[in-house]
mmCIF file as Biopython writes it, N, C-alpha, C and O atoms, coordinates in Angstrom:
data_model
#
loop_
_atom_site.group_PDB
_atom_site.id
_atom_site.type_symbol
_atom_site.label_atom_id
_atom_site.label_alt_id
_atom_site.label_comp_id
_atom_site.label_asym_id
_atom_site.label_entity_id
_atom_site.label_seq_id
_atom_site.pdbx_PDB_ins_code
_atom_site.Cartn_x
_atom_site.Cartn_y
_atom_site.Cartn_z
_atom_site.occupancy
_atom_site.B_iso_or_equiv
_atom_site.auth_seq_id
_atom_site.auth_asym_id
_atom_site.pdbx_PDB_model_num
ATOM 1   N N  . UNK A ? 1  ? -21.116 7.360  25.347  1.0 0.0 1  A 1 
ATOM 2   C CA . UNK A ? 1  ? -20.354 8.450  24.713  1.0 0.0 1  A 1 
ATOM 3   C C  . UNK A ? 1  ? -18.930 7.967  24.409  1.0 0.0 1  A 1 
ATOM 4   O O  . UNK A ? 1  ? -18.402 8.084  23.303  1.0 0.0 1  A 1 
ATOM 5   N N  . UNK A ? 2  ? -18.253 7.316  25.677  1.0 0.0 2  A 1 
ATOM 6   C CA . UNK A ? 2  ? -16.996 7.244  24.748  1.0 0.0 2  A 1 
ATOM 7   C C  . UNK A ? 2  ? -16.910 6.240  24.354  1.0 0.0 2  A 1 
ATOM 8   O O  . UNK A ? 2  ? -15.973 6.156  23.560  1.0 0.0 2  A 1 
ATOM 9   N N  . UNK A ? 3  ? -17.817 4.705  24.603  1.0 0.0 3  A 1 
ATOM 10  C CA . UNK A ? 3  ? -17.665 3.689  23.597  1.0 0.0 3  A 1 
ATOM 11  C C  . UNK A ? 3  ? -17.981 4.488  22.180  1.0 0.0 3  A 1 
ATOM 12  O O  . UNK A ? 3  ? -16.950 4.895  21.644  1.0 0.0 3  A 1 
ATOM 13  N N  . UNK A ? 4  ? -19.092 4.762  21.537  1.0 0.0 4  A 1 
ATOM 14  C CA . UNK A ? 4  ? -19.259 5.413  20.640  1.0 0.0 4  A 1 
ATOM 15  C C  . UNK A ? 4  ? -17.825 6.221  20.207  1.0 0.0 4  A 1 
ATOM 16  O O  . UNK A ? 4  ? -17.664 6.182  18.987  1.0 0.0 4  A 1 
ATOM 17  N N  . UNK A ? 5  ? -16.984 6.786  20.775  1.0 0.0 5  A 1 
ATOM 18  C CA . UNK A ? 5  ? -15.968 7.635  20.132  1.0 0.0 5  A 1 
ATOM 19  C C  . UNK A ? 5  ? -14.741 6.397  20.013  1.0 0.0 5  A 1 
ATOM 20  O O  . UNK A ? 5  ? -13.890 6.645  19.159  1.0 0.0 5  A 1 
ATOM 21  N N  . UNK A ? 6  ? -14.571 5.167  20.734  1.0 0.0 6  A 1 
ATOM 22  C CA . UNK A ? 6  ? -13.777 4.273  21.009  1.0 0.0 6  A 1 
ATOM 23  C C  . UNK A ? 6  ? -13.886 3.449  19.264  1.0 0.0 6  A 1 
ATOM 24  O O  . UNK A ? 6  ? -13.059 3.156  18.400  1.0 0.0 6  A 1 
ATOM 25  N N  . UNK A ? 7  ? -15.229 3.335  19.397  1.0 0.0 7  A 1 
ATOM 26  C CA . UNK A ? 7  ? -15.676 2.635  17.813  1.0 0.0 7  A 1 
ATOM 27  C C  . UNK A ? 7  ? -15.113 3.643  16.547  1.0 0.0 7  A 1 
ATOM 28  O O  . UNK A ? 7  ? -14.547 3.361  15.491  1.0 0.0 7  A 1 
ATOM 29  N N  . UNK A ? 8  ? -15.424 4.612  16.992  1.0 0.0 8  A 1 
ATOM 30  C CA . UNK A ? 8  ? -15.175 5.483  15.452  1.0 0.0 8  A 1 
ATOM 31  C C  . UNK A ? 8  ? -14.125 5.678  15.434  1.0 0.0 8  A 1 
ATOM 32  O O  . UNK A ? 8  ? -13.737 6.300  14.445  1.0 0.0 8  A 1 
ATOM 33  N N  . UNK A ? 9  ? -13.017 5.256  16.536  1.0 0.0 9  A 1 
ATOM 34  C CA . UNK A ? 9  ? -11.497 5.688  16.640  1.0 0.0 9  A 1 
ATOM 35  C C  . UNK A ? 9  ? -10.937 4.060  15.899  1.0 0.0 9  A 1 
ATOM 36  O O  . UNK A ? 9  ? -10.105 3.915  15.003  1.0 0.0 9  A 1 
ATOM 37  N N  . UNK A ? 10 ? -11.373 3.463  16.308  1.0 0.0 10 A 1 
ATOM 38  C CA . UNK A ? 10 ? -11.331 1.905  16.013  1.0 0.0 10 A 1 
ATOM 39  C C  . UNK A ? 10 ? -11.507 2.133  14.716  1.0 0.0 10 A 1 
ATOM 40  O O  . UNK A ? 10 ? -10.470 2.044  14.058  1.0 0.0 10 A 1 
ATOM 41  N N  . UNK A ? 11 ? -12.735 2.470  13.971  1.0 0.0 11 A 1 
ATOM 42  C CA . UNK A ? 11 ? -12.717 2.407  12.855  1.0 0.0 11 A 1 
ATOM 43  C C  . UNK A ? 11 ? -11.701 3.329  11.159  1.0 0.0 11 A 1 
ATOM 44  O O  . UNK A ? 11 ? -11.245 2.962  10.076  1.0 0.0 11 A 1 
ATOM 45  N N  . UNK A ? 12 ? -11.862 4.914  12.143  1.0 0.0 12 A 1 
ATOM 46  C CA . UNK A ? 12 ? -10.732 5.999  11.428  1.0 0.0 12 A 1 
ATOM 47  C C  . UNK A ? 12 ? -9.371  4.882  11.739  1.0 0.0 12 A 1 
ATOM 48  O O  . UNK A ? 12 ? -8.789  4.764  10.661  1.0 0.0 12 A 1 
ATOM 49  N N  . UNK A ? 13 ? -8.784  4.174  12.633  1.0 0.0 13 A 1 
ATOM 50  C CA . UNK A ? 13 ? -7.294  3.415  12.868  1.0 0.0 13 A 1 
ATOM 51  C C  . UNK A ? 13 ? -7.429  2.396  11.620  1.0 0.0 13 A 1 
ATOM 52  O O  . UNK A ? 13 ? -6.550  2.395  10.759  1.0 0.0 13 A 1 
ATOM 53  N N  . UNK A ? 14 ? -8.757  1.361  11.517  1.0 0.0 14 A 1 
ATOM 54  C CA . UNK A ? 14 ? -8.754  0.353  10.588  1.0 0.0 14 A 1 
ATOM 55  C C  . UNK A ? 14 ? -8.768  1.083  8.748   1.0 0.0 14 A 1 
ATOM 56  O O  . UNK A ? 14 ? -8.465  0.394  7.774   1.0 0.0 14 A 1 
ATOM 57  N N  . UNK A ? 15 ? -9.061  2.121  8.687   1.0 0.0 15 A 1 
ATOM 58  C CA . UNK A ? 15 ? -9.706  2.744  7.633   1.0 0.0 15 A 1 
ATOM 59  C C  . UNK A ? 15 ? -7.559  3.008  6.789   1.0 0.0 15 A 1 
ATOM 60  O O  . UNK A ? 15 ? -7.071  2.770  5.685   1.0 0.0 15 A 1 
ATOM 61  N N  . UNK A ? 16 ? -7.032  3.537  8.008   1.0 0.0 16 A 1 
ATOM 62  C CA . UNK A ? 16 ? -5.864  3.835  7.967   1.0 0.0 16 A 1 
ATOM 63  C C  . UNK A ? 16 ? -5.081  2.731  7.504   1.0 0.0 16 A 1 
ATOM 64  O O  . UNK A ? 16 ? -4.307  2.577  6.559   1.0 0.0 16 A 1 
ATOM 65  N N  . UNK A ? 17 ? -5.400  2.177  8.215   1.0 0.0 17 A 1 
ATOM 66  C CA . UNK A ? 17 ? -4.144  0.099  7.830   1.0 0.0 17 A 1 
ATOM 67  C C  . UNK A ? 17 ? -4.389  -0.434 6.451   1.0 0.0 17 A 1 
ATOM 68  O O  . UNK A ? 17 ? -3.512  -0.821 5.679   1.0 0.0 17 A 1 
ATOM 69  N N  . UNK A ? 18 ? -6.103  -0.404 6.156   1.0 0.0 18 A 1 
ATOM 70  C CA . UNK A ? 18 ? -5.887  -0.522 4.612   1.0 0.0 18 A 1 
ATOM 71  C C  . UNK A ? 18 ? -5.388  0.318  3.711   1.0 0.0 18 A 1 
ATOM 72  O O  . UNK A ? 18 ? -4.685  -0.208 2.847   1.0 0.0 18 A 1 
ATOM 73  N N  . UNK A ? 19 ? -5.575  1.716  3.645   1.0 0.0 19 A 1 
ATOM 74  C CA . UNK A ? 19 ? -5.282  2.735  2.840   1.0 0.0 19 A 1 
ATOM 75  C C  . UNK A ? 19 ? -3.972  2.288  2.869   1.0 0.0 19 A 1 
ATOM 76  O O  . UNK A ? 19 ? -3.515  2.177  1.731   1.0 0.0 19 A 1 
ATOM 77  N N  . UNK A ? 20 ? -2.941  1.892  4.052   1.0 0.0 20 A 1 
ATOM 78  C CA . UNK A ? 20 ? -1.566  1.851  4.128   1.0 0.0 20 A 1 
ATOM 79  C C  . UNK A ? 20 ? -1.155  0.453  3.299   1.0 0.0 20 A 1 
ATOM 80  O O  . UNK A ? 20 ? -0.696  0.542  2.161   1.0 0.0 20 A 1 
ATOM 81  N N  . UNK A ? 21 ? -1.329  -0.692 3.873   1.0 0.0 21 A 1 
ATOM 82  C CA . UNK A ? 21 ? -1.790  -1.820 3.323   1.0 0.0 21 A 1 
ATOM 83  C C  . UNK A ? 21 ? -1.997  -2.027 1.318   1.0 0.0 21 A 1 
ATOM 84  O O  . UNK A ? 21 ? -1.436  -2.803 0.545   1.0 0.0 21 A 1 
ATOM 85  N N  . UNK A ? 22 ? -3.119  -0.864 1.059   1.0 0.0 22 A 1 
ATOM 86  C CA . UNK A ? 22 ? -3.216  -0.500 -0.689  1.0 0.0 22 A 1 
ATOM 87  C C  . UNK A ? 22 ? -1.428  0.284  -0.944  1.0 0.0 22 A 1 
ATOM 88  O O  . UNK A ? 22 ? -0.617  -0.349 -1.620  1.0 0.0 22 A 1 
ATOM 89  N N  . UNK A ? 23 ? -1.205  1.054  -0.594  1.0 0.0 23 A 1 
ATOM 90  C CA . UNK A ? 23 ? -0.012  2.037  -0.604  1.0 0.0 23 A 1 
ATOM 91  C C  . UNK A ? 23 ? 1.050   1.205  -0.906  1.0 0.0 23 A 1 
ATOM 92  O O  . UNK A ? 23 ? 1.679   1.254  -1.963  1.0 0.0 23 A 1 
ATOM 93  N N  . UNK A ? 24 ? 1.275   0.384  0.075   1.0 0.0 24 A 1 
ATOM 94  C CA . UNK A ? 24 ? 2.273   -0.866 0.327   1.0 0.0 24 A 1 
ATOM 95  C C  . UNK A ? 24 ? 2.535   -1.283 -0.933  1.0 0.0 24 A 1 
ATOM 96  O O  . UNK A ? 24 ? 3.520   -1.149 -1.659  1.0 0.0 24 A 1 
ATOM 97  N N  . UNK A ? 25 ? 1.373   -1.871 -1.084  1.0 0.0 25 A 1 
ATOM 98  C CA . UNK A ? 25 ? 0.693   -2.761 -2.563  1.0 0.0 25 A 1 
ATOM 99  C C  . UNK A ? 25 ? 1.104   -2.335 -3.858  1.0 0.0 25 A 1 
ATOM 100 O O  . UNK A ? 25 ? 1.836   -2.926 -4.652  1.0 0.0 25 A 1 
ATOM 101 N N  . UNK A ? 26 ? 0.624   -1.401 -3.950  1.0 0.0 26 A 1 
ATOM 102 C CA . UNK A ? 26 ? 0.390   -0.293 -5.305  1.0 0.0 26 A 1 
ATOM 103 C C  . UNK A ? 26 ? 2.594   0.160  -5.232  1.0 0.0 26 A 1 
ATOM 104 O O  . UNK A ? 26 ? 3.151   -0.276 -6.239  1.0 0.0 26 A 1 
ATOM 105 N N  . UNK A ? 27 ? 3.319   0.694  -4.487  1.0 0.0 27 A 1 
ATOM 106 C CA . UNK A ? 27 ? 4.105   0.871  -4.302  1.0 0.0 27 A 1 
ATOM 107 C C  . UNK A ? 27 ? 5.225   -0.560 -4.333  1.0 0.0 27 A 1 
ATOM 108 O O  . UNK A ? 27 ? 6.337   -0.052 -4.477  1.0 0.0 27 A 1 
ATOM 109 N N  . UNK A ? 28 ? 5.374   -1.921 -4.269  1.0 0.0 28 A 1 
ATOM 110 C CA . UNK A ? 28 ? 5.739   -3.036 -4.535  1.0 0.0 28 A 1 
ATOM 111 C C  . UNK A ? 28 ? 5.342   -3.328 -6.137  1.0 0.0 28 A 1 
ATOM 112 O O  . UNK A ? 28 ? 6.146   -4.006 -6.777  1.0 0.0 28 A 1 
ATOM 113 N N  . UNK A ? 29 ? 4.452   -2.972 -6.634  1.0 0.0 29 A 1 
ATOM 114 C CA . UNK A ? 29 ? 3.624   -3.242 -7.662  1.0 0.0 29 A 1 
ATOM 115 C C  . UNK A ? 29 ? 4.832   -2.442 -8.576  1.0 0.0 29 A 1 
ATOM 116 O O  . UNK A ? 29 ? 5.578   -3.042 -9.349  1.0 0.0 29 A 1 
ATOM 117 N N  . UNK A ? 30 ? 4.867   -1.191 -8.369  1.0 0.0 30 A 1 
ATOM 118 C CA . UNK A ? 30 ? 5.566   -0.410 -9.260  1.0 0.0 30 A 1 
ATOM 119 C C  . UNK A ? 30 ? 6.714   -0.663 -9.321  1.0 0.0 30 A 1 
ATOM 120 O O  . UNK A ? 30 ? 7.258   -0.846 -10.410 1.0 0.0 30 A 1 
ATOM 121 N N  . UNK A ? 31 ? 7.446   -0.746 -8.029  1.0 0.0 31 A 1 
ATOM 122 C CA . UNK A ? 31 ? 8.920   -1.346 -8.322  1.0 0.0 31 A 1 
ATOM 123 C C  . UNK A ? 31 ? 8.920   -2.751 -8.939  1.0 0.0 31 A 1 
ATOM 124 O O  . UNK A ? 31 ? 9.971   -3.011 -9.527  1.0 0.0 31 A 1 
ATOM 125 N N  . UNK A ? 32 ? 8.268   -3.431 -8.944  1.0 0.0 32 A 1 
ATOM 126 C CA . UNK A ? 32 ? 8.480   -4.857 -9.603  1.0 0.0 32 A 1 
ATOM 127 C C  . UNK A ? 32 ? 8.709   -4.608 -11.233 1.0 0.0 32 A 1 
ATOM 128 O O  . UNK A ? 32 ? 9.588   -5.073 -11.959 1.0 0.0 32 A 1 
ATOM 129 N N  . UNK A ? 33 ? 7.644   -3.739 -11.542 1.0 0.0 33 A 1 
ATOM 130 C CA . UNK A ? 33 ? 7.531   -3.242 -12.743 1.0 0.0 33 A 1 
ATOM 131 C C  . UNK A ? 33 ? 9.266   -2.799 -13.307 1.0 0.0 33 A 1 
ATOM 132 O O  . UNK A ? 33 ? 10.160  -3.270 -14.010 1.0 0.0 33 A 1 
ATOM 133 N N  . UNK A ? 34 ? 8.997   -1.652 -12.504 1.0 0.0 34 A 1 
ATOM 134 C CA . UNK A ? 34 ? 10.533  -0.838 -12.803 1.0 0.0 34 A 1 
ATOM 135 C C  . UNK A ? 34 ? 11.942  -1.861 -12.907 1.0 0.0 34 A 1 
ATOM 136 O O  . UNK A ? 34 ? 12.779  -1.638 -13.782 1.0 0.0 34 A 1 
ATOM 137 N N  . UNK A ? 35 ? 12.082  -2.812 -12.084 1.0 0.0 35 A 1 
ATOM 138 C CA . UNK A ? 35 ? 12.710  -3.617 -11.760 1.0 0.0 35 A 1 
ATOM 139 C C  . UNK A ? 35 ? 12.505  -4.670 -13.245 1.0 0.0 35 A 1 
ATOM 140 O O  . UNK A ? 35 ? 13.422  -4.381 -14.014 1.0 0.0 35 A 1 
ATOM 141 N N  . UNK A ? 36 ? 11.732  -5.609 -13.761 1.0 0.0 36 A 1 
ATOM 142 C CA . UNK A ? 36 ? 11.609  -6.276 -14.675 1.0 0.0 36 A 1 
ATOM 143 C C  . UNK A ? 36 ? 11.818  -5.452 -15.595 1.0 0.0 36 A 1 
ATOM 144 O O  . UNK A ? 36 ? 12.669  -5.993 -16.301 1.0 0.0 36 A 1 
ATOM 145 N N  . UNK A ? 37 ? 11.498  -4.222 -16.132 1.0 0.0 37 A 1 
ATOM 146 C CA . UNK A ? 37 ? 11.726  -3.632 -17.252 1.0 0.0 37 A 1 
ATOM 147 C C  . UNK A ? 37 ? 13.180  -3.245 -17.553 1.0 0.0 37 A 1 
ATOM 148 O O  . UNK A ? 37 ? 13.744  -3.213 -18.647 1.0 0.0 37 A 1 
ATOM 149 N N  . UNK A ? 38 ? 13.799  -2.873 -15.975 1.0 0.0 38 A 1 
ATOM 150 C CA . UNK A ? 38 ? 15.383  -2.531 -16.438 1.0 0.0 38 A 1 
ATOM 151 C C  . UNK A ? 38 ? 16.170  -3.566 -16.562 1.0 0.0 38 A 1 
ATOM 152 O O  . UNK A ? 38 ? 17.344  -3.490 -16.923 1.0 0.0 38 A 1 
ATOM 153 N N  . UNK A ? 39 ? 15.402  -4.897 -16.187 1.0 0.0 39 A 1 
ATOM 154 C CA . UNK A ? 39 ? 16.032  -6.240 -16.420 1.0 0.0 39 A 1 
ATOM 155 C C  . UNK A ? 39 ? 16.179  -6.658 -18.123 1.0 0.0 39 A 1 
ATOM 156 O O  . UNK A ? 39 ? 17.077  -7.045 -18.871 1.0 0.0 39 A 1 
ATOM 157 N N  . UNK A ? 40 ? 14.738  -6.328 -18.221 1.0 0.0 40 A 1 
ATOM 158 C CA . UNK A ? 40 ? 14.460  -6.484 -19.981 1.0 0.0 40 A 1 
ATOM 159 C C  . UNK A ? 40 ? 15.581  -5.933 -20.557 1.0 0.0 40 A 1 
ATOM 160 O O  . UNK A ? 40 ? 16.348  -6.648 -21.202 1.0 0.0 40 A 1 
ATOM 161 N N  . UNK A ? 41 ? 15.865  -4.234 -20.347 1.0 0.0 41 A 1 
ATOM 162 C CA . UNK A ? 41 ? 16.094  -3.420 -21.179 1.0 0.0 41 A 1 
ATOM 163 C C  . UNK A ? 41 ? 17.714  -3.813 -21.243 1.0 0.0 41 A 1 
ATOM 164 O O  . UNK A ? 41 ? 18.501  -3.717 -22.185 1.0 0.0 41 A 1 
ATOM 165 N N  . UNK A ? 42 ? 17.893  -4.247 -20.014 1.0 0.0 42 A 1 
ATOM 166 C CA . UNK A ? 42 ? 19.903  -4.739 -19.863 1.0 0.0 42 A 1 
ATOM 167 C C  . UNK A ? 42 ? 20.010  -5.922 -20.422 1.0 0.0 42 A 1 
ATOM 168 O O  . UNK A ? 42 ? 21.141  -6.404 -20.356 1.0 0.0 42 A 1 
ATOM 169 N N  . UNK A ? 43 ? 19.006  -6.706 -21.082 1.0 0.0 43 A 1 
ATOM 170 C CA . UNK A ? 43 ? 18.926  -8.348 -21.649 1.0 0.0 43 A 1 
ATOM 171 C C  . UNK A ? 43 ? 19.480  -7.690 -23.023 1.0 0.0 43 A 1 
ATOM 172 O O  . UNK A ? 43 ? 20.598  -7.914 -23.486 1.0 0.0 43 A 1 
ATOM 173 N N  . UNK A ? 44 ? 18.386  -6.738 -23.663 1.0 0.0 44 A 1 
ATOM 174 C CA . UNK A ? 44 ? 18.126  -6.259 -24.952 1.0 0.0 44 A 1 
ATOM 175 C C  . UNK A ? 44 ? 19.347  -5.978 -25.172 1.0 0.0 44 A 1 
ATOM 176 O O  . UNK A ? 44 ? 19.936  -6.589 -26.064 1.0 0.0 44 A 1 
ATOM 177 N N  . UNK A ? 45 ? 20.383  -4.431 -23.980 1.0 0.0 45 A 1 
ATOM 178 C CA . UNK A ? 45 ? 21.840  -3.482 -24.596 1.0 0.0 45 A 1 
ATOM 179 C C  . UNK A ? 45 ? 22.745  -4.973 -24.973 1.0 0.0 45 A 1 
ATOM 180 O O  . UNK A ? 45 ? 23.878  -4.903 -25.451 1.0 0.0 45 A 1 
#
């Protein structure tokens, strides 16, 4: 019984680190973006 709840706690914790992990990702991703474009756009004024 509580190995069984130990595993699924183990697993809902790992399920969490990637979702956070993608977030991270996706969130670096966008500022890079934002960041190169206002670089562009201050090359261009």
């Amino acid at each position: 019984m509580t190995k069984n709840k130990f595993i699924t706690f183990e697993e809902v914790y790992e399920k969490k680190q990637r979702n956070k992990k993608i977030f991270i990702g996706t969130y670096i991703a966008i500022t890079l973006v934002l960041i190169s474009l206002m670089t562009y756009f201050m090359g261009q004024a």
